[in-house]
C-alpha positions in Angstrom: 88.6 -2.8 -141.6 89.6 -3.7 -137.6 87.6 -0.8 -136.6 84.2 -2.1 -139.0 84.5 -5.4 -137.5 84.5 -4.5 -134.0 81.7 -2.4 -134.6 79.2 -5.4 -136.3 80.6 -7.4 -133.5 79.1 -4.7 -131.1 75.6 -4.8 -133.1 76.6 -1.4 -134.5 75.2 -0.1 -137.4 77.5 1.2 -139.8 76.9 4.4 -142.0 78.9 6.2 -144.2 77.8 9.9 -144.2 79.8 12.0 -146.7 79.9 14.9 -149.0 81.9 13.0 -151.4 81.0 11.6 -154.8 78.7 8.7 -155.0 81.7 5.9 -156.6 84.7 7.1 -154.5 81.5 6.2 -151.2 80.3 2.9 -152.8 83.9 2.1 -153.3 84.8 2.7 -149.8 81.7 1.0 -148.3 82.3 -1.9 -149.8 85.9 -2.3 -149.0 85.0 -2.2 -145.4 82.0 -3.6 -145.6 79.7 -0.6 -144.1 76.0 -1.4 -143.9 74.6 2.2 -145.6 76.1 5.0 -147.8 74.6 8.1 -147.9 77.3 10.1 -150.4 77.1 13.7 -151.9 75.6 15.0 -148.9 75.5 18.8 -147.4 76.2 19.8 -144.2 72.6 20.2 -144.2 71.4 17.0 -145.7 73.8 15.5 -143.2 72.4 17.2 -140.3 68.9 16.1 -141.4 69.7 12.2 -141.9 72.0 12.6 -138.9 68.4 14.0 -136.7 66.2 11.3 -138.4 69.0 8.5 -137.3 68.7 9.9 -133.7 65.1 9.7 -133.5 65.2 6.4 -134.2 67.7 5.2 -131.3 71.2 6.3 -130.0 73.7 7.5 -133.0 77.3 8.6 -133.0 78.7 10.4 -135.2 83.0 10.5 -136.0 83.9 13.6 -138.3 86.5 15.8 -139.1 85.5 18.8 -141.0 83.6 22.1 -140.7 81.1 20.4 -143.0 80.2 17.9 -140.0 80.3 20.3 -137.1 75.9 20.7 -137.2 75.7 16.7 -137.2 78.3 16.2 -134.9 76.2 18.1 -132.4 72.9 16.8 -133.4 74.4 13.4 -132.8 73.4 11.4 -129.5 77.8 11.4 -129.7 80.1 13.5 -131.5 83.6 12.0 -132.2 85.8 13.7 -133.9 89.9 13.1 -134.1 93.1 16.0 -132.4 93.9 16.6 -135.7 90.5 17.5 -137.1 89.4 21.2 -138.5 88.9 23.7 -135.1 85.1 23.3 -135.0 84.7 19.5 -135.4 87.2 19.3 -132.5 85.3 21.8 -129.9 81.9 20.7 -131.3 83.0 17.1 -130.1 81.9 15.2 -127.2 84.4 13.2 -127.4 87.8 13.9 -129.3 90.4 10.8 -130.2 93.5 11.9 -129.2 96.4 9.7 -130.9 96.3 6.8 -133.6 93.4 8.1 -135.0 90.5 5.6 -135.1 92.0 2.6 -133.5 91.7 4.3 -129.7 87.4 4.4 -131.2 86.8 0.9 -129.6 88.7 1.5 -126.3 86.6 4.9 -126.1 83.6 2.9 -126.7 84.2 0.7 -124.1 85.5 2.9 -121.2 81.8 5.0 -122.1 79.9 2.0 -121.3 81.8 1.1 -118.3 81.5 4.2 -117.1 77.3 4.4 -117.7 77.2 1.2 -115.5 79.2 2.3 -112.5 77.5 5.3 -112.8 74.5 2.9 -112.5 75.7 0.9 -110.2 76.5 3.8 -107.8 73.2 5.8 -108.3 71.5 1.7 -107.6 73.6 1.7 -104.0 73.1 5.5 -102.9 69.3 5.0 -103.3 69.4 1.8 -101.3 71.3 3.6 -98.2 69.2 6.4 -98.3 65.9 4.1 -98.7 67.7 1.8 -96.0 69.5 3.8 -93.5 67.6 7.3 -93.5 64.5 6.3 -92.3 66.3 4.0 -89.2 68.6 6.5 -88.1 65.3 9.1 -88.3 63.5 6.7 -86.5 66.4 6.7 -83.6 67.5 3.0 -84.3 70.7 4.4 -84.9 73.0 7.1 -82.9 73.6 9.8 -84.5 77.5 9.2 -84.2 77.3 6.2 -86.3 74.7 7.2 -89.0 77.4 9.8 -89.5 80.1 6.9 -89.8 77.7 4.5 -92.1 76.9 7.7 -94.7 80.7 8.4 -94.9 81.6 4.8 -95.1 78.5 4.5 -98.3 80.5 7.8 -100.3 83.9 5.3 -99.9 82.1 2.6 -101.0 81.5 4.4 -104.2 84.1 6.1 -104.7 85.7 2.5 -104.9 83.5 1.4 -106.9 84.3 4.4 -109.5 87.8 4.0 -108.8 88.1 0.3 -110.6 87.4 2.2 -113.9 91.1 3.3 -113.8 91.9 -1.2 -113.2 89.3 -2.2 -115.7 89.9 -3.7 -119.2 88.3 -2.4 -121.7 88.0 -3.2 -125.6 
């Protein structure tokens, strides 16, 4: 229920994808309050709905079994938990290694830090190179210290990627 909250917190969508019969779904669904059931679904049926869902905008997926390996794949991200069936595991972006679902939030968060440093370090590499390429070409600079300044701009990100390891996250 934790897990469902944080999630409509986060503007997620929730979905409940499963081969399983329709009242045993329902049931679920509305215990924890998910948004759409889809129940009694194949692995192909799943894979469809799962490729329709990803047109739309960005899905992930969490499964366990050889029934969800195709969608797990066709999923923008595959999550899947250690002690899931062989295939669901390797066909896994990402894999949840203990306590099951309750590291899913602190997974989700390290992902998004990790897009915006990788951002933010893509942002600052373009400005040195816009910057300080063009003055050291244009002799501005000596060539002893437009060495110094590009080694000095990889150690400013690497910092900058480095404060994933000091960040909190979920």
């Amino acid at each position: 229920v934790a897990l469902i909250q944080f999630l409509k917190q986060q503007q997620i969508t929730t979905i409940l994808l499963s081969g399983d019969r329709k009242a045993a779904c329902d049931s679920l669904a509305s215990q924890l309050k998910i948004d759409k059931v889809y129940s009694e679904q194949s692995p192909a049926q799943k894979l469809e709905i799962i490729g329709s869902l990803t047109a739309e905008s960005p899905t992930a997926m969490v499964g366990d079994g050889i029934n969800d390996a195709p969608a797990l794949a066709k999923a923008t991200i595959g999550i899947s938990l250690s002690d899931a069936s062989q295939i669901a595991v390797q066909t896994a972006e990402v894999v949840l290694m203990n306590h099951g679902l309750k590291n899913l939030p602190l997974a989700l968060g390290l992902g998004k830090h990790t897009y915006l440093t990788i951002q933010q370090n893509l942002f600052w590499a373009l400005i040195y190179n816009v910057a300080a390429i063009p003055i050291a070409a244009m002799g501005f600079l000596s060539p002893s210290f437009s060495a110094l300044a590009m080694g000095l701009s990889d150690v400013v990100l690497a910092i900058n990627s480095v404060r994933l390891n000091f960040k909190k996250v979920a």
